[in-house]
Backbone as JSON, one array per atom type, in Angstrom:
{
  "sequence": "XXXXXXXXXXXXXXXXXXXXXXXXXXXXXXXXXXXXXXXXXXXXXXXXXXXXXXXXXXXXXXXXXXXXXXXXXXXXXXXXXXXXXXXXXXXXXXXXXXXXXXXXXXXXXXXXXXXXXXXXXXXXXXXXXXXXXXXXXXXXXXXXXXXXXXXXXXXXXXXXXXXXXXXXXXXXXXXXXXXXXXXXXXXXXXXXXXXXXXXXXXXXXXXXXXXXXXXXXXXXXXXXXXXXXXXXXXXXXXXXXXXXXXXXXXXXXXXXXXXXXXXXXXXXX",
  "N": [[37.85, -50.84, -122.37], [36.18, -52.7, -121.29], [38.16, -54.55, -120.3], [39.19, -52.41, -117.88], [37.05, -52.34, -116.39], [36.69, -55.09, -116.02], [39.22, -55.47, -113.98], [38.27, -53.86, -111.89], [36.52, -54.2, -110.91], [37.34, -57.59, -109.97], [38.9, -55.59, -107.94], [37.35, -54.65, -106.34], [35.98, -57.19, -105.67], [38.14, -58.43, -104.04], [38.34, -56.5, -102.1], [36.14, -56.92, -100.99], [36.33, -59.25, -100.4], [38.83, -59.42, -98.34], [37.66, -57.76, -96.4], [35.25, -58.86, -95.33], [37.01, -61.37, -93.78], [38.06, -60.23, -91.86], [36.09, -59.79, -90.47], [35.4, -58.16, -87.18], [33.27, -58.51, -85.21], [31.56, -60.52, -85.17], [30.97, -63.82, -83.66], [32.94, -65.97, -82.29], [34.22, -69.05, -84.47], [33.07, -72.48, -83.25], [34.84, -74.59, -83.36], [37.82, -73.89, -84.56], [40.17, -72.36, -84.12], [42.36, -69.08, -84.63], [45.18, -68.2, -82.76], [47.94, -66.1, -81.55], [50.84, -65.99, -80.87], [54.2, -65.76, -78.88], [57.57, -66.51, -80.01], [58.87, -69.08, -78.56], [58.62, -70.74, -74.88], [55.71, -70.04, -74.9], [54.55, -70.57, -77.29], [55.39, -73.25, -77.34], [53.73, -74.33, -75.24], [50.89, -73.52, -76.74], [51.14, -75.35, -78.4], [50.96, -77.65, -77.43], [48.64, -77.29, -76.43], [47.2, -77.36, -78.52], [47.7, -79.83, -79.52], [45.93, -81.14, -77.25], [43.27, -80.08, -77.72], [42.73, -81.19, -80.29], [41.87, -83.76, -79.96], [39.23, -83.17, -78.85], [37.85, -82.56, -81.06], [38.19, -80.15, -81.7], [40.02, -77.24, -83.84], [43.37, -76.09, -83.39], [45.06, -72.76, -84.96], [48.42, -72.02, -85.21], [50.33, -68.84, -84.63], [53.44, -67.24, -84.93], [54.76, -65.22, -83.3], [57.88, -62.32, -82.88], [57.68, -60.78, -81.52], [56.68, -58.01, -79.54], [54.3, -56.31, -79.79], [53.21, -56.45, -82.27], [51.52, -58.8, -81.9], [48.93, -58.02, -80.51], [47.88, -55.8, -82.07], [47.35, -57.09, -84.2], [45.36, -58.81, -83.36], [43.49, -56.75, -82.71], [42.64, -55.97, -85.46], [41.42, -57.51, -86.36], [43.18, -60.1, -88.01], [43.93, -62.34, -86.15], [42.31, -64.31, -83.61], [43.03, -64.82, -81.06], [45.44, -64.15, -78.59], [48.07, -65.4, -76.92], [50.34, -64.59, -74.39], [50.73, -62.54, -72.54], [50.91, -60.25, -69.78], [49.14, -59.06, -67.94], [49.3, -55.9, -66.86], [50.56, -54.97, -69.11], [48.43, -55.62, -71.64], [47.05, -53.17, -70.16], [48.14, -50.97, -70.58], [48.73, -51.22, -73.33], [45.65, -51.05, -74.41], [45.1, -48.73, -73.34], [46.83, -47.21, -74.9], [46.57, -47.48, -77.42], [44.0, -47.71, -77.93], [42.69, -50.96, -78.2], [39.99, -53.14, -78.26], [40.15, -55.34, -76.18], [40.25, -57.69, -74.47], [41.42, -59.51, -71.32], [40.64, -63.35, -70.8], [41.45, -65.94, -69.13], [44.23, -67.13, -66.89], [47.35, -67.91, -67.75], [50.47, -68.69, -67.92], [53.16, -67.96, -65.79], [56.21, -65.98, -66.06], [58.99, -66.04, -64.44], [61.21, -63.28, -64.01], [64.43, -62.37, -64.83], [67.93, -61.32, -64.04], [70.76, -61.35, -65.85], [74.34, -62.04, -66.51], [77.1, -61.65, -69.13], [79.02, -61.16, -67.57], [79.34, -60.43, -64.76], [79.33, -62.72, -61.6], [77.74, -62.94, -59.43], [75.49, -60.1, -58.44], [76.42, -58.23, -56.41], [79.07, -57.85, -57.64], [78.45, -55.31, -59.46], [79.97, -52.33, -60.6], [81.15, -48.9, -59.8], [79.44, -47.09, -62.57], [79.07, -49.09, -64.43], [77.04, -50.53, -67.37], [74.14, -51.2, -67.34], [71.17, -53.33, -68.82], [67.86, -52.39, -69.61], [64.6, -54.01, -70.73], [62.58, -51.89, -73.55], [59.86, -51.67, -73.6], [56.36, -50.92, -72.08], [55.5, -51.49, -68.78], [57.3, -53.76, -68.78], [59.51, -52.58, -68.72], [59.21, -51.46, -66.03], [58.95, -53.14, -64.81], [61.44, -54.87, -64.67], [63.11, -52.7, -64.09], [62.07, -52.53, -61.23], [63.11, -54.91, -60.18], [65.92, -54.64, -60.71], [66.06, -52.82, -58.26], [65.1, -54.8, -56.34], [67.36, -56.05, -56.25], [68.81, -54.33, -55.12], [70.57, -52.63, -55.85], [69.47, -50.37, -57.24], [66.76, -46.92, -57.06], [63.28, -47.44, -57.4], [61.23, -44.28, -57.81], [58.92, -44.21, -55.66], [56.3, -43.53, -56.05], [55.91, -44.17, -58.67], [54.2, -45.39, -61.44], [53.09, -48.15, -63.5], [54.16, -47.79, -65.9], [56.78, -46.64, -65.87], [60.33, -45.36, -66.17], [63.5, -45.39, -66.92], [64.0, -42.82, -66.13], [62.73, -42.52, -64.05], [64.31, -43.74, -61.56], [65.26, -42.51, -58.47], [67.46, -43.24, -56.9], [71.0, -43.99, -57.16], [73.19, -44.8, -56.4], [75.92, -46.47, -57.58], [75.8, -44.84, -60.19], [75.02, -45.98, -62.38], [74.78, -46.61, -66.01], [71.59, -47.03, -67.24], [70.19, -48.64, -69.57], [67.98, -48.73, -72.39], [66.59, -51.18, -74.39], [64.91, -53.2, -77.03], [62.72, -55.45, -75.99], [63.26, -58.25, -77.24], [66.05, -58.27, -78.36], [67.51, -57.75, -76.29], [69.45, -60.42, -75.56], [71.36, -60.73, -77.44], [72.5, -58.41, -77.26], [73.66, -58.54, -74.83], [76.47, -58.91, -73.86], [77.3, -56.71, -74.04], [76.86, -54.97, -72.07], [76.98, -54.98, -68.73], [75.28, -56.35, -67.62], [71.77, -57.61, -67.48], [68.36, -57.19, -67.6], [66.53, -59.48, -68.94], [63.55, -60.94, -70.54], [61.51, -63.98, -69.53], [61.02, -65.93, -71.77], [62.55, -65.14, -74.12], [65.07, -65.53, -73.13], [65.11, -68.26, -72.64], [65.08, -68.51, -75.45], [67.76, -68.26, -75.85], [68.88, -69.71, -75.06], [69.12, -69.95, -72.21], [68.66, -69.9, -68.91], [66.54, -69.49, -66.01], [67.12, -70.82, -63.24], [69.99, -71.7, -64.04], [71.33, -69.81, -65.09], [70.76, -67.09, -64.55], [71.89, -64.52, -62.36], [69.87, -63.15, -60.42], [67.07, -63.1, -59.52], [63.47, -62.75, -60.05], [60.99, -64.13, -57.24], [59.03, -67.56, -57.66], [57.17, -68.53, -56.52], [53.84, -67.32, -55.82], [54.02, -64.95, -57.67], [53.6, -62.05, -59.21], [53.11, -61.41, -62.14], [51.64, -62.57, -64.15], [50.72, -63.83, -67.26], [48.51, -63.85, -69.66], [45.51, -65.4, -71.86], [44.33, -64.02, -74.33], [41.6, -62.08, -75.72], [39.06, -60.51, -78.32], [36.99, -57.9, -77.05], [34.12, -58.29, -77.59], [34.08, -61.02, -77.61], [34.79, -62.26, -75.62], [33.29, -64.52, -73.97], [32.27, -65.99, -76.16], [31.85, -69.68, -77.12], [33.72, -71.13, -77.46], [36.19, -69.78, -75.92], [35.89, -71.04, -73.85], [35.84, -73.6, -73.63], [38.72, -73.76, -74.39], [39.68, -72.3, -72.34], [39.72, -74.6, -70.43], [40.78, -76.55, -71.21], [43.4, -75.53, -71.16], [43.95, -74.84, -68.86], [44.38, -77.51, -68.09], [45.5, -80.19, -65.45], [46.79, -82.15, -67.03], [47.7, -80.54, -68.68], [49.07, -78.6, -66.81], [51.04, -80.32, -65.37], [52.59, -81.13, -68.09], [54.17, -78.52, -67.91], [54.99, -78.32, -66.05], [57.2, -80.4, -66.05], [58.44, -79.65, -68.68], [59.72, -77.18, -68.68], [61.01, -76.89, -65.8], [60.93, -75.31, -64.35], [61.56, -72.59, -64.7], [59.29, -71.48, -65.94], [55.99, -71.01, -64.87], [53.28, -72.58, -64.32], [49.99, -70.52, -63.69], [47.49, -70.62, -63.18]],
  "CA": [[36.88, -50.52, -121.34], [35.7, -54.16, -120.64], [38.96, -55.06, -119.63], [39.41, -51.33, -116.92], [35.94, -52.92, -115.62], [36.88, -56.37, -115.3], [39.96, -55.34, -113.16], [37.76, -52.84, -110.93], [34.99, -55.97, -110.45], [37.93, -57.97, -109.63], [39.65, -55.18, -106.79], [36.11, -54.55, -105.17], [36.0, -58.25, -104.79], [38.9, -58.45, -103.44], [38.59, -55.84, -100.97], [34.91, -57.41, -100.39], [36.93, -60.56, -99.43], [39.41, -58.87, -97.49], [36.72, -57.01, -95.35], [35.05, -60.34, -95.03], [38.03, -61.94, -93.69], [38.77, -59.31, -90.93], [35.1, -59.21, -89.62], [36.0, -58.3, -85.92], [31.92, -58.29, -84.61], [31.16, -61.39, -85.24], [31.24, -65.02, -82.61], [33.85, -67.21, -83.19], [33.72, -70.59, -84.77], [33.44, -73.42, -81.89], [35.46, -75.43, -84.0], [38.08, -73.97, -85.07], [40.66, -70.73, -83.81], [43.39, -68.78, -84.41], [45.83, -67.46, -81.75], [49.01, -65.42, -81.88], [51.58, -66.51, -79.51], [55.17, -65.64, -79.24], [58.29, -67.82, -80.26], [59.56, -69.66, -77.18], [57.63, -71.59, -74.39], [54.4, -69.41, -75.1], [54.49, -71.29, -78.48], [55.35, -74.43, -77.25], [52.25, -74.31, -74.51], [49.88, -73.32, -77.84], [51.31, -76.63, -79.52], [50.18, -78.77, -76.32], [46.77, -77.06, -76.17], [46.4, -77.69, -79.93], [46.85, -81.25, -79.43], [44.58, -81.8, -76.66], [42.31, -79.56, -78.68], [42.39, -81.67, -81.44], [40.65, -84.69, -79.37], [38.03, -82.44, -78.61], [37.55, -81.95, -82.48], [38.73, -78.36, -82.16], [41.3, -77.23, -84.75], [44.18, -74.28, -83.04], [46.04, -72.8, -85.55], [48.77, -70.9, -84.26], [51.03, -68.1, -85.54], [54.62, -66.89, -83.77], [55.92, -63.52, -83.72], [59.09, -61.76, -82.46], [57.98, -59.06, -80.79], [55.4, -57.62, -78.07], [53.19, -55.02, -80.25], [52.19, -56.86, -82.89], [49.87, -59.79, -81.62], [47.74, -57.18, -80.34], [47.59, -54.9, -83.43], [46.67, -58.66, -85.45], [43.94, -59.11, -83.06], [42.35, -55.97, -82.93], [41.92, -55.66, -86.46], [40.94, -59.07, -87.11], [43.44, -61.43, -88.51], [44.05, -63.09, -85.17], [41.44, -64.92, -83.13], [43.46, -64.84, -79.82], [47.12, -64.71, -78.42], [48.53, -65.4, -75.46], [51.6, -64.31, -74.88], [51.15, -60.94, -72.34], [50.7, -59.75, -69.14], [48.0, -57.52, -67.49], [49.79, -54.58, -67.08], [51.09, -54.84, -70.64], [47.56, -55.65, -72.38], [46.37, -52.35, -70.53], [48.77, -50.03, -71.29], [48.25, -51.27, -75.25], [44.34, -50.72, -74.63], [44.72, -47.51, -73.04], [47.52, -46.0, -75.21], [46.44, -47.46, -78.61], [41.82, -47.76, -78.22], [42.33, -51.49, -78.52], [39.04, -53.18, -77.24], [40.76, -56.6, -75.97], [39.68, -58.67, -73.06], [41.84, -60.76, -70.8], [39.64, -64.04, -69.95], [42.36, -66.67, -68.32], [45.7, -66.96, -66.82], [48.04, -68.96, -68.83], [51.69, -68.86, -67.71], [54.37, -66.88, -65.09], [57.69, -66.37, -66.38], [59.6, -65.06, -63.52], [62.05, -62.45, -64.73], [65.54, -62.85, -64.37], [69.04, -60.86, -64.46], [72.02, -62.35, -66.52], [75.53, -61.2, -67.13], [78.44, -62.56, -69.38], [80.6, -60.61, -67.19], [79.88, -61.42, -63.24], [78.29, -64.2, -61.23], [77.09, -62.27, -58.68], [75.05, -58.75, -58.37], [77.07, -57.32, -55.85], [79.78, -57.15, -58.34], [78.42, -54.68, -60.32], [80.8, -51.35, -60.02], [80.59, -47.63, -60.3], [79.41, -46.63, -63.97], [78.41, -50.31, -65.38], [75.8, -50.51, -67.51], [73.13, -52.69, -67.26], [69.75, -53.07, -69.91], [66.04, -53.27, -69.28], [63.59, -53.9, -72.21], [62.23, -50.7, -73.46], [58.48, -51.36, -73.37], [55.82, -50.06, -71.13], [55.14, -52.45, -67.69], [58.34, -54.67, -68.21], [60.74, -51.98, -68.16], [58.82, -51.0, -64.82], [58.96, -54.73, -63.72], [63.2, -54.85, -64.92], [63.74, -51.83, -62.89], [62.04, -53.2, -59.38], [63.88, -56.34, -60.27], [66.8, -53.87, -60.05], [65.25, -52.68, -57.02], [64.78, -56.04, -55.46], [68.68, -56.63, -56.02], [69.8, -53.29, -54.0], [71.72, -51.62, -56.71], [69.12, -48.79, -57.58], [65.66, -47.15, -56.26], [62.55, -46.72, -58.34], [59.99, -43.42, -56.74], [57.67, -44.84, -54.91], [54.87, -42.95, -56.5], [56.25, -44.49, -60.18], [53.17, -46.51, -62.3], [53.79, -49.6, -64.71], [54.88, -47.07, -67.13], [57.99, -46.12, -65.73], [61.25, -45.62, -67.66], [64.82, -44.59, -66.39], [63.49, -41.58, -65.61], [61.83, -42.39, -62.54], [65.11, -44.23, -60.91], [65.11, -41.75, -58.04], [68.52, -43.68, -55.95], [71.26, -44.82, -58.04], [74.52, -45.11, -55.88], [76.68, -46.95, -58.14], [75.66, -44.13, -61.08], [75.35, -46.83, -63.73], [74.47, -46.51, -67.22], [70.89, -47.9, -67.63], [70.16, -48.75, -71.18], [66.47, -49.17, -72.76], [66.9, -51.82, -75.39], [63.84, -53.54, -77.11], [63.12, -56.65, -75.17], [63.7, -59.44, -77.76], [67.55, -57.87, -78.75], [68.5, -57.84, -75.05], [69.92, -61.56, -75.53], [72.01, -60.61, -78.16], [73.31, -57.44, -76.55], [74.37, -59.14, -73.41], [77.86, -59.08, -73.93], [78.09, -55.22, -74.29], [76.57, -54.67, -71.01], [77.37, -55.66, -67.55], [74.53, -56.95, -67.03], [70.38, -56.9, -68.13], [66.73, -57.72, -67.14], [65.63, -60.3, -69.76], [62.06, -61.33, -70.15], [62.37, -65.43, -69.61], [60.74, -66.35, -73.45], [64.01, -64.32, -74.78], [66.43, -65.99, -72.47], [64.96, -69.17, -73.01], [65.45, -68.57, -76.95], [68.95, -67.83, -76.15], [69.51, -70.99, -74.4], [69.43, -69.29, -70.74], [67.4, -70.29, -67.79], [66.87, -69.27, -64.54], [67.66, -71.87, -62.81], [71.31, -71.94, -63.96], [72.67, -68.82, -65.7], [70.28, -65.85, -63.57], [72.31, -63.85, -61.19], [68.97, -62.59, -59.68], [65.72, -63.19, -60.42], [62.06, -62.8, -59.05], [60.78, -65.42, -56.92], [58.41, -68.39, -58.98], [55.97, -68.63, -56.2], [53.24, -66.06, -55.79], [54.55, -64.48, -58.81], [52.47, -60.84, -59.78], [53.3, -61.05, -63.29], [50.78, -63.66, -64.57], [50.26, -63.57, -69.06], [47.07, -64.16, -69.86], [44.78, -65.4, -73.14], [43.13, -62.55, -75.01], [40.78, -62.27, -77.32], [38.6, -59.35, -78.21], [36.33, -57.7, -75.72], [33.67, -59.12, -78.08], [34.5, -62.47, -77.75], [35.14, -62.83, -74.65], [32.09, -64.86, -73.83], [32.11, -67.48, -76.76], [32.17, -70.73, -76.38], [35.51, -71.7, -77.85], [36.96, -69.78, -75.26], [35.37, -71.82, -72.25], [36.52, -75.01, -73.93], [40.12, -73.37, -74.6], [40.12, -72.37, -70.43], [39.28, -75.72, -69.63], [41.76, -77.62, -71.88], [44.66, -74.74, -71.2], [44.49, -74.53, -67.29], [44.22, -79.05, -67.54], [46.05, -81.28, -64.92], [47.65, -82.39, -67.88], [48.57, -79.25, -69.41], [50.12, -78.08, -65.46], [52.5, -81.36, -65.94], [53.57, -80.25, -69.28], [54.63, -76.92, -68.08], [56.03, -78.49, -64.53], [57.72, -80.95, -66.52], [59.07, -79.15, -69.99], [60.38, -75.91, -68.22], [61.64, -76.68, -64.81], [60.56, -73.96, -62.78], [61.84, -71.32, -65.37], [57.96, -71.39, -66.64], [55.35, -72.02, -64.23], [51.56, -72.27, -64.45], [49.35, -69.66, -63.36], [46.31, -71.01, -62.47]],
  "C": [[36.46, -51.76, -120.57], [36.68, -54.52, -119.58], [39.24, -54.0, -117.64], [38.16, -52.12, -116.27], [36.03, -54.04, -114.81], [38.09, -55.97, -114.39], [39.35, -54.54, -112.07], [36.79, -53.85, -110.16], [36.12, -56.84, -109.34], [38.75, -57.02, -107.95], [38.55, -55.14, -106.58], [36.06, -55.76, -104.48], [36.73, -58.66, -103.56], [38.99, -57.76, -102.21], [37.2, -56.0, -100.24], [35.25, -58.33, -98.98], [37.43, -60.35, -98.1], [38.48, -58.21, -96.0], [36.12, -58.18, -94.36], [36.15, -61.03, -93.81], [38.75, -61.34, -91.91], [37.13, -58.77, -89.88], [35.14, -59.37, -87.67], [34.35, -58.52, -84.96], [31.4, -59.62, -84.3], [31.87, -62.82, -83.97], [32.36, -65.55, -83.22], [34.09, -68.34, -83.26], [34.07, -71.17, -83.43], [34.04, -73.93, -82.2], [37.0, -75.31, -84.43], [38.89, -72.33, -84.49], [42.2, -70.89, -84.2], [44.48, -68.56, -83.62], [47.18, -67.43, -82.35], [50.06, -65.7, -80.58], [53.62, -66.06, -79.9], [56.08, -66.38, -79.17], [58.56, -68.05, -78.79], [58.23, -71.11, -76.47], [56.23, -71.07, -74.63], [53.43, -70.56, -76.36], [54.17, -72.75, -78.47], [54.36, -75.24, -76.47], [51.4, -74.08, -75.68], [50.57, -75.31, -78.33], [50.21, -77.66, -78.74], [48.63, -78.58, -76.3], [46.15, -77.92, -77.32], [46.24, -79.43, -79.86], [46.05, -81.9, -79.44], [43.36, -81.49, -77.11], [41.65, -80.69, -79.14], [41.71, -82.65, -81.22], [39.85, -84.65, -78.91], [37.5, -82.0, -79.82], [37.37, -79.82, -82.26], [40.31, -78.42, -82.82], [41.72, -75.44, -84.45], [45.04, -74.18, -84.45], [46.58, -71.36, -84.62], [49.77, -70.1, -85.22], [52.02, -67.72, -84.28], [54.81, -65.75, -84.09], [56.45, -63.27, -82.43], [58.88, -60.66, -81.67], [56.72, -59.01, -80.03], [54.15, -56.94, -78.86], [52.31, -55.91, -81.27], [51.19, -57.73, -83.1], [48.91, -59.22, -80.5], [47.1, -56.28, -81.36], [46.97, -56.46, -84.17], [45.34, -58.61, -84.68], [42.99, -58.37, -83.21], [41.29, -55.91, -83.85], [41.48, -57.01, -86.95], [41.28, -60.3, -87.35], [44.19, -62.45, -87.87], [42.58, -63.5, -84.53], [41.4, -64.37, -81.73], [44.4, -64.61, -79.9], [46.9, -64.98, -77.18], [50.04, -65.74, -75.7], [52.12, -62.98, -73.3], [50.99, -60.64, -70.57], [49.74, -58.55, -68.62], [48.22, -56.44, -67.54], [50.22, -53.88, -68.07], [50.09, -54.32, -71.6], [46.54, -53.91, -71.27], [47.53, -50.72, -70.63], [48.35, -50.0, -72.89], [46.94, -50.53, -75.49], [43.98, -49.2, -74.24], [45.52, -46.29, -74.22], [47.22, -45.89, -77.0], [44.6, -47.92, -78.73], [42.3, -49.41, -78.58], [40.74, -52.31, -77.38], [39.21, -54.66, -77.17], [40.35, -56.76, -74.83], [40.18, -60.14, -72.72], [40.88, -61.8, -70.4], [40.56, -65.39, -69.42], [43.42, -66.6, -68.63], [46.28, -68.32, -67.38], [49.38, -69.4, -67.82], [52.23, -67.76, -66.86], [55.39, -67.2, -65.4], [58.71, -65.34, -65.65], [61.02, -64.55, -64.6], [63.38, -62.77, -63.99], [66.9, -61.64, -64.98], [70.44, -61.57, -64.54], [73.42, -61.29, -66.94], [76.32, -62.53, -67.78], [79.68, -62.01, -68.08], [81.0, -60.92, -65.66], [79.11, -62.07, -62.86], [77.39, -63.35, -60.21], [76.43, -60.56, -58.4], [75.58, -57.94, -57.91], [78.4, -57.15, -56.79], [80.29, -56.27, -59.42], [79.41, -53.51, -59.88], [80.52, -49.96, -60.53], [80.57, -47.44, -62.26], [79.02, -47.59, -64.7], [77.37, -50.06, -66.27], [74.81, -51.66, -67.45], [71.9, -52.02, -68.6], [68.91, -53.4, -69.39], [65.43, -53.27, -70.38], [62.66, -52.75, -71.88], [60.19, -50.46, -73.37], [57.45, -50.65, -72.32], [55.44, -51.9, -69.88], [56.46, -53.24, -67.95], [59.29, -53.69, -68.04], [60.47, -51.63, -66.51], [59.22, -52.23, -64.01], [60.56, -55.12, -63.74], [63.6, -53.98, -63.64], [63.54, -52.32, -61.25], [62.7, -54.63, -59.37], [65.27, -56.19, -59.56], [66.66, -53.86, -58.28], [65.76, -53.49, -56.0], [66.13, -56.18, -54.98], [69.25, -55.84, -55.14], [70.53, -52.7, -54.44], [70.56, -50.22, -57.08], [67.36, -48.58, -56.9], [64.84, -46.49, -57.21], [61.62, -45.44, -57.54], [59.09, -44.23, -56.52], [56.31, -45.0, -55.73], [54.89, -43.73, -57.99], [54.82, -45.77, -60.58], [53.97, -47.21, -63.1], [54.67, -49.26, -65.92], [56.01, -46.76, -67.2], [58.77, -46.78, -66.2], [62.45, -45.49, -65.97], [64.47, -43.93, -65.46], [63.6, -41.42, -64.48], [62.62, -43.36, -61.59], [65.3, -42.61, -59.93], [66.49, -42.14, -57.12], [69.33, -44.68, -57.36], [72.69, -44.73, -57.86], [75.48, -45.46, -56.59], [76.65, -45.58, -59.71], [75.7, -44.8, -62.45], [74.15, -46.46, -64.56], [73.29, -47.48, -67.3], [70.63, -47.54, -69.11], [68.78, -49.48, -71.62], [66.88, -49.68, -74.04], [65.18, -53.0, -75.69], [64.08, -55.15, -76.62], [63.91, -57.98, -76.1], [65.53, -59.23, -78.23], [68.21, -58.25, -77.28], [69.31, -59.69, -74.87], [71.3, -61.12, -76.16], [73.08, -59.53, -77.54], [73.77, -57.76, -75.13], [76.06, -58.95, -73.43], [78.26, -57.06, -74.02], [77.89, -54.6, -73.38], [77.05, -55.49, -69.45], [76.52, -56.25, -66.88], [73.03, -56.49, -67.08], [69.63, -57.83, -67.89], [66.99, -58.32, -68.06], [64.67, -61.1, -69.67], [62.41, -63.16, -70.39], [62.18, -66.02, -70.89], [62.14, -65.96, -74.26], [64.75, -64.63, -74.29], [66.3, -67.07, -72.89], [65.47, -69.63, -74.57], [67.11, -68.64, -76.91], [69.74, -68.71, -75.43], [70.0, -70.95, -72.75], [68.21, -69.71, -69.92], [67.58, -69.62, -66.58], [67.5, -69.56, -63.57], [69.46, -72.04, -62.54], [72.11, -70.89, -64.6], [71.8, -67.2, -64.79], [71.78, -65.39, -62.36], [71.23, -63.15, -59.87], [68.15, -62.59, -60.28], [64.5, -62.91, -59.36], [61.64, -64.37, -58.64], [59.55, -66.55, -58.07], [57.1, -68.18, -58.12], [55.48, -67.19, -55.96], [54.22, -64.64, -56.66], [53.51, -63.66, -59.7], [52.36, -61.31, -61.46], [52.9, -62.57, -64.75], [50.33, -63.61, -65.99], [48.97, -64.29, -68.54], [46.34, -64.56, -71.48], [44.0, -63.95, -73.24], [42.36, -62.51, -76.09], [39.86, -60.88, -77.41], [37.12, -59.08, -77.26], [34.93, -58.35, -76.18], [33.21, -60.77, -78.05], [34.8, -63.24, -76.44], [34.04, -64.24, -74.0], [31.73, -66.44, -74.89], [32.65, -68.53, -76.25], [33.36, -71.69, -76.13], [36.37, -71.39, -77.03], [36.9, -70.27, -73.8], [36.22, -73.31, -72.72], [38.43, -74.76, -74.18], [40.8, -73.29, -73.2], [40.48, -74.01, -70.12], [40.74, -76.38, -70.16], [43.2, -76.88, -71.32], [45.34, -75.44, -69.53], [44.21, -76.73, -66.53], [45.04, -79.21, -66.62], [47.21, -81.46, -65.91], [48.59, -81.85, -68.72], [49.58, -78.81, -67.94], [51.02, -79.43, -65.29], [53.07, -81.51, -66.94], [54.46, -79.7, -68.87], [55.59, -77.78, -66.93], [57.21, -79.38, -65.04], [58.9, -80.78, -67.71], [60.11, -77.98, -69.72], [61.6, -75.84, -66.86], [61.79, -75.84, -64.38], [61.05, -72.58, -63.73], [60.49, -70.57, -66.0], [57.11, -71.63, -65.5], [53.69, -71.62, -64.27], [50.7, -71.3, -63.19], [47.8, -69.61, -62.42], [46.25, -72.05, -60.98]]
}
């Protein structure tokens, strides 16, 4: 009996801790944050902040993940601080389709989008039936397709929101095979297609730039598709994240980015 007790003492604690640990209500330290950022340049902009941070006696720690969904699911429930990593149109699709209560408060980075083939150099030589890929999420497949668009191979409806899929390709002359593939794979699957949107963090990983392997891309300047820091709607307001603006959107941080990326990345602010 002692012992069934002491193990029950022991999981309450534990799930005391745990609770503890995940309190989403509360300010957050001036001293001292998390953020969720994804692998690539997103990552490598968090390193630079943390630096300059760190001679401001603030301590970033940062975390990477592979994918789009889940450094918003980390933050909601707690065991993120921040990310940055996303786009406006992105972070409200998430908030509208999954109740999170997140709040963009500055622009970080534009990573103009770009279309790559192994197979031709130029757009116009796509041919009847090709396929091409867009990443299957909500707002970049919308932003892949007018990318399409832009190039003159297919037409999205007019009326179509951020949400749009396939679907809502309403002109599509050549009759090619579009293919919804989750964004971070579309590197890998390049070779089985004739050609695919990829978001620039995922090209970049894959040793691709704009600059020199794009067949068509969106322009850099005045560039809609601006990521942003997030933190919870909560939070927006502390003070960590005034000193995080300040240090992010530096002089010194916009010659990083102008410097590290070469126009495949470019600052926002």
């Amino acid at each position: 009996m002692k012992k069934i007790l002491s193990f029950g003492l022991i999981g309450l604690l534990a799930l005391f801790l745990a609770a503890c640990g995940n309190d989403t209500s509360g300010a957050l330290a001036e001293d001292k944050i998390l953020v969720g950022a994804t692998g690539g340049p997103h990552e490598q902009v968090m390193e630079k902040v943390k630096e300059l941070a760190a001679d401001e006696g603030i301590e970033v720690e940062i975390k990477t993940f592979n994918d789009y969904n889940t450094p918003n699911s980390a933050l909601d429930e707690g065991s993120l601080d921040a990310n940055s990593y996303q786009t406006l149109t992105f972070l409200e699709d998430q908030k509208e389709n999954k109740g999170y209560e997140l709040t963009e408060v500055f622009k970080t980075l534009t990573f103009p989008m770009g279309i790559y083939s192994e197979k031709v150099k130029d757009i116009s030589e796509l041919k009847e039936g090709d396929k091409i890929a867009v990443p299957n999420d909500p707002a970049n497949e919308y932003r892949a397709l007018k990318l399409f668009e832009q190039a003159g191979v297919l037409k999205v409806d007019p009326e179509a929101t951020n949400t749009a899929t396939a679907k809502d390709v309403v002109e599509n002359p050549l009759n090619l095979e579009i293919v919804e593939l989750d964004a971070a794979q579309l590197p890998a699957q390049l070779g089985e297609v004739q050609a695919a949107t990829i978001n620039t963090n995922f090209a970049m990983g894959a040793g691709l730039t704009i600059k020199d392997d794009a067949i068509f891309a969106e322009d850099t300047e005045n560039n809609p598709w601006s990521n942003y820091f997030v933190v919870r709607t909560a939070n927006k307001d502390d003070e960590i994240v005034g000193k995080l603006k300040d240090i992010y959107q530096s002089d010194e941080m916009k010659q990083f980015v102008e410097e590290e990326f070469s126009g495949s990345v470019v600052p926002s602010w």
